[in-house]
Backbone as XML, in Angstrom:
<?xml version="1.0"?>
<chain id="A" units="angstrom">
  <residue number="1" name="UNK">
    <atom name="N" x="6.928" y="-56.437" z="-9.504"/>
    <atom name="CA" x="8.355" y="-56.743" z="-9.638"/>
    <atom name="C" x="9.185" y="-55.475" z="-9.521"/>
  </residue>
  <residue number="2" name="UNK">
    <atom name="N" x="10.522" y="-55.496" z="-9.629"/>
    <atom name="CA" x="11.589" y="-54.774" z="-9.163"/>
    <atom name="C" x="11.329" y="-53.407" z="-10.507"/>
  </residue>
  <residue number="3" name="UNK">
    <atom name="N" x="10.908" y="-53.311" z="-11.736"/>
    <atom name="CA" x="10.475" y="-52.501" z="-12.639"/>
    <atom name="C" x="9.614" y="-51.992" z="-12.234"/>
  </residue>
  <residue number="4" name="UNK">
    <atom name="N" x="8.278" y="-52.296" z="-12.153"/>
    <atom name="CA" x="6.930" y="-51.564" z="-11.271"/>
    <atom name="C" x="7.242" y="-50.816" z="-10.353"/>
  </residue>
  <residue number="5" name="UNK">
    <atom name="N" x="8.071" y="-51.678" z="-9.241"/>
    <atom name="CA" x="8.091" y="-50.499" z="-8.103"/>
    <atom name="C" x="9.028" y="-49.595" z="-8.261"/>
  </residue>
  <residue number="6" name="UNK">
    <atom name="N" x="9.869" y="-49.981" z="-8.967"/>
    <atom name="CA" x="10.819" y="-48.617" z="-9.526"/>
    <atom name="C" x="9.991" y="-47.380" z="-10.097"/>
  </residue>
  <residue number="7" name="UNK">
    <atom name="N" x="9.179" y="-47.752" z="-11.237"/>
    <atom name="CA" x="8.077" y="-46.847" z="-11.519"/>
    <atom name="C" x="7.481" y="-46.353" z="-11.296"/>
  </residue>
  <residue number="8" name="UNK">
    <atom name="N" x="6.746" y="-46.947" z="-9.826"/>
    <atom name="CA" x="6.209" y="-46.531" z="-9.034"/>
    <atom name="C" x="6.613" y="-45.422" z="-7.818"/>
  </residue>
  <residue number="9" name="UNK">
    <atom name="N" x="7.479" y="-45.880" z="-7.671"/>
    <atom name="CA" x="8.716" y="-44.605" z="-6.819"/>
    <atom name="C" x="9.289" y="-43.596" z="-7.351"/>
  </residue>
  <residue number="10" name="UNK">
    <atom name="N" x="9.413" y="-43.582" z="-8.472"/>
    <atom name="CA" x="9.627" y="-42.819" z="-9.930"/>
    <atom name="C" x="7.958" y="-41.446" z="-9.420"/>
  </residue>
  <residue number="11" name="UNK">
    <atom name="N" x="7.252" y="-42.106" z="-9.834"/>
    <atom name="CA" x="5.956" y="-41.467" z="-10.028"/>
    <atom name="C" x="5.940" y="-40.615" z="-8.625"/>
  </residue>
  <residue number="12" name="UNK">
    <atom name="N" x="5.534" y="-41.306" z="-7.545"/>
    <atom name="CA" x="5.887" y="-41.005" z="-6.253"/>
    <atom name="C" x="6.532" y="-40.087" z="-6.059"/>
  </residue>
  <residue number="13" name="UNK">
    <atom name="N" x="7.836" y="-39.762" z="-6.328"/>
    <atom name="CA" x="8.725" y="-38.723" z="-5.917"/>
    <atom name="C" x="8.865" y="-37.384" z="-7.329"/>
  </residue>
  <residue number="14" name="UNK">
    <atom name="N" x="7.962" y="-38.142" z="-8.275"/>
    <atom name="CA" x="7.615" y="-36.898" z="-9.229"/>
    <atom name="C" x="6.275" y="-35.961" z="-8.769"/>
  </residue>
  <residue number="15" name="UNK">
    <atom name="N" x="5.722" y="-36.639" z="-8.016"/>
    <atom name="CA" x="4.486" y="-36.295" z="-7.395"/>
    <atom name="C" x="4.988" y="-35.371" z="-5.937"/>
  </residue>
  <residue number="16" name="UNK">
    <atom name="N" x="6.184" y="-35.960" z="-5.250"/>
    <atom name="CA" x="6.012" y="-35.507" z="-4.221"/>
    <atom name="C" x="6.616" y="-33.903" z="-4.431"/>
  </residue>
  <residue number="17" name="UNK">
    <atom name="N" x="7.505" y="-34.107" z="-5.566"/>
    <atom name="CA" x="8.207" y="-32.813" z="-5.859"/>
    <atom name="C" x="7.189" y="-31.560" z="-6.646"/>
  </residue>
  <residue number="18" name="UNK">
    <atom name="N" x="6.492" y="-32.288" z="-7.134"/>
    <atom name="CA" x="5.483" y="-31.476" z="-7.897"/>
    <atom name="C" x="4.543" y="-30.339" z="-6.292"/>
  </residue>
  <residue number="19" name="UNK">
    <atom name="N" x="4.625" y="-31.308" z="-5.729"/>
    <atom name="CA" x="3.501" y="-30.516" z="-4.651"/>
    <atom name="C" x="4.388" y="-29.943" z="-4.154"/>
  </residue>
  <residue number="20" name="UNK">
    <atom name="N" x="5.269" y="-30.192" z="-3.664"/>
    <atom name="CA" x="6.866" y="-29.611" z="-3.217"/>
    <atom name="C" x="7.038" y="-28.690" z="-3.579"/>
  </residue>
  <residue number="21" name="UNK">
    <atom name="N" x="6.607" y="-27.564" z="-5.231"/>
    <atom name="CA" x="6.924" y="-27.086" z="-5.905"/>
    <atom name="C" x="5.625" y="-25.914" z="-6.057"/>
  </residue>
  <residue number="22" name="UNK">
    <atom name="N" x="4.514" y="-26.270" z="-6.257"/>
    <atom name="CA" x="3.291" y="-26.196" z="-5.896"/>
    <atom name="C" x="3.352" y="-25.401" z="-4.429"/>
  </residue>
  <residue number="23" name="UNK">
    <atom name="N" x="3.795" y="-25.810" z="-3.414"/>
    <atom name="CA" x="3.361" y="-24.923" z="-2.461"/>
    <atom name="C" x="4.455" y="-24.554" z="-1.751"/>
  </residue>
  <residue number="24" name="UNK">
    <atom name="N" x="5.847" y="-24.024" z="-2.861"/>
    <atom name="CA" x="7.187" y="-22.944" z="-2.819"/>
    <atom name="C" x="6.115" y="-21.847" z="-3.281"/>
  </residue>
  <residue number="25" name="UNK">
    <atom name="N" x="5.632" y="-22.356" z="-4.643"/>
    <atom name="CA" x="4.582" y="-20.958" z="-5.581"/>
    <atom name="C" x="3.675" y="-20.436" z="-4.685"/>
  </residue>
  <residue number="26" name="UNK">
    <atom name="N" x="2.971" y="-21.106" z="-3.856"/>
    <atom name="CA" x="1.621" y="-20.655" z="-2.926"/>
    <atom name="C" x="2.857" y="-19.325" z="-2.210"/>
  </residue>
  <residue number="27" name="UNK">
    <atom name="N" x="3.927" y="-20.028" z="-1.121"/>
    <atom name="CA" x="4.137" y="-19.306" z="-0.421"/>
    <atom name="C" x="4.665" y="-17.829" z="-0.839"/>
  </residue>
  <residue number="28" name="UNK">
    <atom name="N" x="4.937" y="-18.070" z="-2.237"/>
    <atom name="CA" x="5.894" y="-16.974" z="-2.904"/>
    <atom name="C" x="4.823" y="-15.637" z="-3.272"/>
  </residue>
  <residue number="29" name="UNK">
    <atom name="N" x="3.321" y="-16.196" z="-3.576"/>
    <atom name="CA" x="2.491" y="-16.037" z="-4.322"/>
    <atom name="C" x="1.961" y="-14.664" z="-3.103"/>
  </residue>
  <residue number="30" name="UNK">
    <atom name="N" x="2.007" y="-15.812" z="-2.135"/>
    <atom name="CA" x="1.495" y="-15.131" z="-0.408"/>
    <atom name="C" x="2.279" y="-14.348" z="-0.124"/>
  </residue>
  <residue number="31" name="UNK">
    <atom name="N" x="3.741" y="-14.151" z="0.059"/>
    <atom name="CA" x="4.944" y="-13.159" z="-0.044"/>
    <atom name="C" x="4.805" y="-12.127" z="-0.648"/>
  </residue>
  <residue number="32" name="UNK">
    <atom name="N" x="4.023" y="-11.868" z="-2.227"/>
    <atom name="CA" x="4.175" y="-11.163" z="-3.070"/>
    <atom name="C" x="2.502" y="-9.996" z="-2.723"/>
  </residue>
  <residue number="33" name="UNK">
    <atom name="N" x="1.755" y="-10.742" z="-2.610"/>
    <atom name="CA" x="0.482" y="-10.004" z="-1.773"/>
    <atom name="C" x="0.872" y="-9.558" z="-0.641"/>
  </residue>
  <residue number="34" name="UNK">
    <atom name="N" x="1.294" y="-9.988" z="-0.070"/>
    <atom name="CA" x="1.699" y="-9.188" z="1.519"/>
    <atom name="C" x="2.357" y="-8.332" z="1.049"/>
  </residue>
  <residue number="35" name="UNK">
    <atom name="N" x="3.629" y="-8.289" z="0.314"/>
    <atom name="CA" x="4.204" y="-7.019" z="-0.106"/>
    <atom name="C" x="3.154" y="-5.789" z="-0.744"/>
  </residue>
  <residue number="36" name="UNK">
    <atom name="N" x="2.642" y="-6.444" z="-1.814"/>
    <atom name="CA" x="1.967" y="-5.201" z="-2.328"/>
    <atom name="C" x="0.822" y="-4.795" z="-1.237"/>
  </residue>
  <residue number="37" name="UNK">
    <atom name="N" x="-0.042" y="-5.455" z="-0.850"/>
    <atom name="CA" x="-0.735" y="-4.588" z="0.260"/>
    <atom name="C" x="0.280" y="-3.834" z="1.455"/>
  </residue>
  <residue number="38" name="UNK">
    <atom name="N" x="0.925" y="-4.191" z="1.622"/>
    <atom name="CA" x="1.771" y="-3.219" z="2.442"/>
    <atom name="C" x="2.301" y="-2.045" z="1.316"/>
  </residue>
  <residue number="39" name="UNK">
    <atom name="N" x="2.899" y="-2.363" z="0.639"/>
    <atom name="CA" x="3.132" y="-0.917" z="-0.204"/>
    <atom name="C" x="1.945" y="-0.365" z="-0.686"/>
  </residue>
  <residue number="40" name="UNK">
    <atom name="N" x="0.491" y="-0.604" z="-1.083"/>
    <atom name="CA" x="-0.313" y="0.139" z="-0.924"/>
    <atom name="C" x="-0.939" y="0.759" z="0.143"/>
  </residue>
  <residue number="41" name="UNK">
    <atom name="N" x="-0.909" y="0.404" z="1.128"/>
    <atom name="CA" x="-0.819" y="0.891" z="2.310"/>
    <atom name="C" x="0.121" y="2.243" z="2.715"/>
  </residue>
  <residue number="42" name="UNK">
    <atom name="N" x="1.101" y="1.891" z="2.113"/>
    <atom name="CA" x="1.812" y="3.172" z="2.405"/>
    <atom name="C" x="1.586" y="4.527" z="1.492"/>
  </residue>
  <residue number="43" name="UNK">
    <atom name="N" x="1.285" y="3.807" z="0.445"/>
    <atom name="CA" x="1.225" y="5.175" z="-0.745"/>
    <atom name="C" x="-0.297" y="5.549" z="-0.287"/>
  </residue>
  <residue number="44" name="UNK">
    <atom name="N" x="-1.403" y="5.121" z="0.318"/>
    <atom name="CA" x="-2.155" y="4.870" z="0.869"/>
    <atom name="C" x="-2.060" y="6.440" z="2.153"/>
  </residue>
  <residue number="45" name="UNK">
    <atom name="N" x="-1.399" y="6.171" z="3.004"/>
    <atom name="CA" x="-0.848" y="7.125" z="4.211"/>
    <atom name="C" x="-0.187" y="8.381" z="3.622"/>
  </residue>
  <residue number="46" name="UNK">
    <atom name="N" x="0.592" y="8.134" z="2.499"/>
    <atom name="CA" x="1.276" y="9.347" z="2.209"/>
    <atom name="C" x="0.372" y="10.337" z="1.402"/>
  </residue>
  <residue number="47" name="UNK">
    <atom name="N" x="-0.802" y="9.530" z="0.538"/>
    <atom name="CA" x="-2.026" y="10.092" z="-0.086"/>
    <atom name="C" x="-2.438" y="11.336" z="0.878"/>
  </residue>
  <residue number="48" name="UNK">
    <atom name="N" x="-3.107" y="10.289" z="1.994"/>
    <atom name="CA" x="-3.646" y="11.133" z="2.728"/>
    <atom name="C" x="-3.291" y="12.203" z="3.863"/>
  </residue>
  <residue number="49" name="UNK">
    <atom name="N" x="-1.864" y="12.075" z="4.198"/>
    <atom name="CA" x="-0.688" y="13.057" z="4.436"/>
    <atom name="C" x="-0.861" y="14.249" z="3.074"/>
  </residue>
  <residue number="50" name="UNK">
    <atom name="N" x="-0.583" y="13.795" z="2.015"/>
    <atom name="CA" x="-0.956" y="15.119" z="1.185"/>
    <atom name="C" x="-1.885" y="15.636" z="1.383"/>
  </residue>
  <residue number="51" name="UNK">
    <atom name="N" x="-2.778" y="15.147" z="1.549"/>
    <atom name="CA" x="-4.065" y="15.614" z="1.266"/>
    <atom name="C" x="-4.623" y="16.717" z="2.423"/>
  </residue>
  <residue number="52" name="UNK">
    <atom name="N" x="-3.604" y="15.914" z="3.688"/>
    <atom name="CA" x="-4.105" y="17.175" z="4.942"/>
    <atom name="C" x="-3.409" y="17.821" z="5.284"/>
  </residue>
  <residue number="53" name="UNK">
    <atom name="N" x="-2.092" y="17.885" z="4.498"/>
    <atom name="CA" x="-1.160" y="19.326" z="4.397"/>
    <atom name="C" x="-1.469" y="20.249" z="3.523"/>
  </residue>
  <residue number="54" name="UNK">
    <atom name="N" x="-2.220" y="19.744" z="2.023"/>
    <atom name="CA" x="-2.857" y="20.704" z="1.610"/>
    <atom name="C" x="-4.073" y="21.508" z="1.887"/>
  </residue>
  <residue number="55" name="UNK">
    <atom name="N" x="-5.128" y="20.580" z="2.949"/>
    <atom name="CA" x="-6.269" y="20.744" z="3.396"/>
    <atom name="C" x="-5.652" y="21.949" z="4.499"/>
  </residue>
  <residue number="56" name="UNK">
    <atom name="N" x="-4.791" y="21.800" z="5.301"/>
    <atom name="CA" x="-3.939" y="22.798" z="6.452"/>
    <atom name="C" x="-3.381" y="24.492" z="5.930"/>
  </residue>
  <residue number="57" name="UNK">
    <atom name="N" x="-2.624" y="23.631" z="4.990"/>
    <atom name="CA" x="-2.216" y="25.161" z="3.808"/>
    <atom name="C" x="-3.169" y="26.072" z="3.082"/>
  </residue>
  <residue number="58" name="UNK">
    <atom name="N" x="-4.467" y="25.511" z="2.906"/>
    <atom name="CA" x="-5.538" y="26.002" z="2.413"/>
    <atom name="C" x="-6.370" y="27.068" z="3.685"/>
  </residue>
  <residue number="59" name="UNK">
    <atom name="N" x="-6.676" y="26.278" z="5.074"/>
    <atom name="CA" x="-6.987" y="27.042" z="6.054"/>
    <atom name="C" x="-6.254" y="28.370" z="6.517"/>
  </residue>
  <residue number="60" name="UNK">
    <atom name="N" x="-4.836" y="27.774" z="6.584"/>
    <atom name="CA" x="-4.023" y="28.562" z="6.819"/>
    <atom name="C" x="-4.081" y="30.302" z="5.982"/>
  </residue>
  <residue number="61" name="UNK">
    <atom name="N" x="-4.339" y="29.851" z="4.732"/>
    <atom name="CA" x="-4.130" y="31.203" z="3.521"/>
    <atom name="C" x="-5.446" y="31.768" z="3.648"/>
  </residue>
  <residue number="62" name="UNK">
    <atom name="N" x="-6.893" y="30.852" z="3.833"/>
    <atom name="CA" x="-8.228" y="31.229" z="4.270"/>
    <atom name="C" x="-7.942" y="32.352" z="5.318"/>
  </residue>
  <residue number="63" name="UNK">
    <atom name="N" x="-7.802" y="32.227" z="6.659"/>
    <atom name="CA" x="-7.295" y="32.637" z="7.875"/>
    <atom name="C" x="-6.122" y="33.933" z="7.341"/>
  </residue>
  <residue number="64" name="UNK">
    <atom name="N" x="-5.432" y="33.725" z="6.759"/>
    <atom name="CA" x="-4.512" y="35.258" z="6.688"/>
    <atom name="C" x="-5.528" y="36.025" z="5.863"/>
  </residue>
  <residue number="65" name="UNK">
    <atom name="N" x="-6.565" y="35.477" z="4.609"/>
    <atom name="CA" x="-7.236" y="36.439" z="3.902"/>
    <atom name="C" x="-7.934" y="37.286" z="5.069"/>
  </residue>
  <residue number="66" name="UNK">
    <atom name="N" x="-8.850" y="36.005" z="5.654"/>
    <atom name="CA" x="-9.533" y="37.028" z="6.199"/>
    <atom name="C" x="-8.999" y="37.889" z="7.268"/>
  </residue>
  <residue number="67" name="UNK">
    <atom name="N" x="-7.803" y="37.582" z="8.180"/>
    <atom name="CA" x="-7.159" y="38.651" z="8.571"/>
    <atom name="C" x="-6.626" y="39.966" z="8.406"/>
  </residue>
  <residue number="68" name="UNK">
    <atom name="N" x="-6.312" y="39.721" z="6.475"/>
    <atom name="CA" x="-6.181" y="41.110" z="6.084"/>
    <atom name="C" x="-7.200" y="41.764" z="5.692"/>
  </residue>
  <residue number="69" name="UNK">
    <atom name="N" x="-8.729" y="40.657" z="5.170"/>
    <atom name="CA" x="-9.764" y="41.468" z="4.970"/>
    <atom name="C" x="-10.011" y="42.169" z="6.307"/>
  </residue>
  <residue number="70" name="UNK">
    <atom name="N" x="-10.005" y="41.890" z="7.281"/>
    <atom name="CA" x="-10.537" y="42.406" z="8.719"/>
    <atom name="C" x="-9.721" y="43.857" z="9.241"/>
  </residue>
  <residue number="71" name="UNK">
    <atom name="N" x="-8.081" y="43.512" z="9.234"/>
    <atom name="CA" x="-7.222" y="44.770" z="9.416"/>
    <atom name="C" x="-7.167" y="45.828" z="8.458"/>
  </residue>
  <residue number="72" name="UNK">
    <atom name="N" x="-7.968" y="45.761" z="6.660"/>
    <atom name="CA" x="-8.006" y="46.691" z="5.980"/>
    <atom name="C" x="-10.169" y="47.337" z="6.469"/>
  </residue>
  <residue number="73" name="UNK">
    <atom name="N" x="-10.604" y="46.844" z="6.865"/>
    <atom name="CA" x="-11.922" y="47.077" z="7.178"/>
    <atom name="C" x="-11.637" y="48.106" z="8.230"/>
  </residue>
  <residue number="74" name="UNK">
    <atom name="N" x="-10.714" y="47.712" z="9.462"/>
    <atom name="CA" x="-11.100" y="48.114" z="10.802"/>
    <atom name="C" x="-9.766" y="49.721" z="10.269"/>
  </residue>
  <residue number="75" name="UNK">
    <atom name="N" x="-9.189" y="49.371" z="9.005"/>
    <atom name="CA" x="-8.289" y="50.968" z="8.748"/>
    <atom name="C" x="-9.137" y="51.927" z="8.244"/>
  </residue>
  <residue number="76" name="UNK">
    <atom name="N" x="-10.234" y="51.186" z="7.346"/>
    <atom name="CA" x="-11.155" y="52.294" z="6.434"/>
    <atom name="C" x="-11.993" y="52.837" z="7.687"/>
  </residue>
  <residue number="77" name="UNK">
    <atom name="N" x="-12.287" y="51.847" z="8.976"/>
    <atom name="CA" x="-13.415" y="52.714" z="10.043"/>
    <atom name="C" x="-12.716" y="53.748" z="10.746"/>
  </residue>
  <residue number="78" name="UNK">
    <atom name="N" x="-11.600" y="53.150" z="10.617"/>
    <atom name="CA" x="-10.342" y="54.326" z="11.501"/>
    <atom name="C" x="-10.244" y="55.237" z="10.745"/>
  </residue>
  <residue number="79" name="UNK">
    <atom name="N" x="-10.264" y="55.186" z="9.571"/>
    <atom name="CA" x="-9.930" y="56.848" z="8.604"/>
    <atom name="C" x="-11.738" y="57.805" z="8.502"/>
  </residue>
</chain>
């Protein structure tokens, strides 16, 4: 009767909204992972950007030592 199926359509569209609602959260859920793997990703790149400007700056100061060890060697053979 006209009560039942009211109830029934009732239920129905509490159901349909529920899933409705249900997979706003999935997509939001999916939105929110994509973000953070992309921002770890980046802090990710900039890590390792530090890491080989300091690895560079390190060669670099290696390379002048031993340049001045070498130009004070080749002054003591000269004297």
């Amino acid at each position: 009767d006209k009560v039942d199926q009211d109830r029934v359509d009732a239920l129905a569209l509490s159901a349909e909204k529920a899933k409705q609602e249900q997979e706003a959260k999935r997509r939001q859920e999916q939105i929110d992972l994509t973000e953070r793997k992309r921002q770890e990703e980046a802090e990710q790149k900039l890590r390792l950007a530090k890491q080989q400007e300091e690895a560079d700056a390190k060669k670099k100061q290696a390379a002048a030592q031993q340049a001045a060890a070498d130009a004070e060697r080749e002054k003591k053979i000269a004297d």
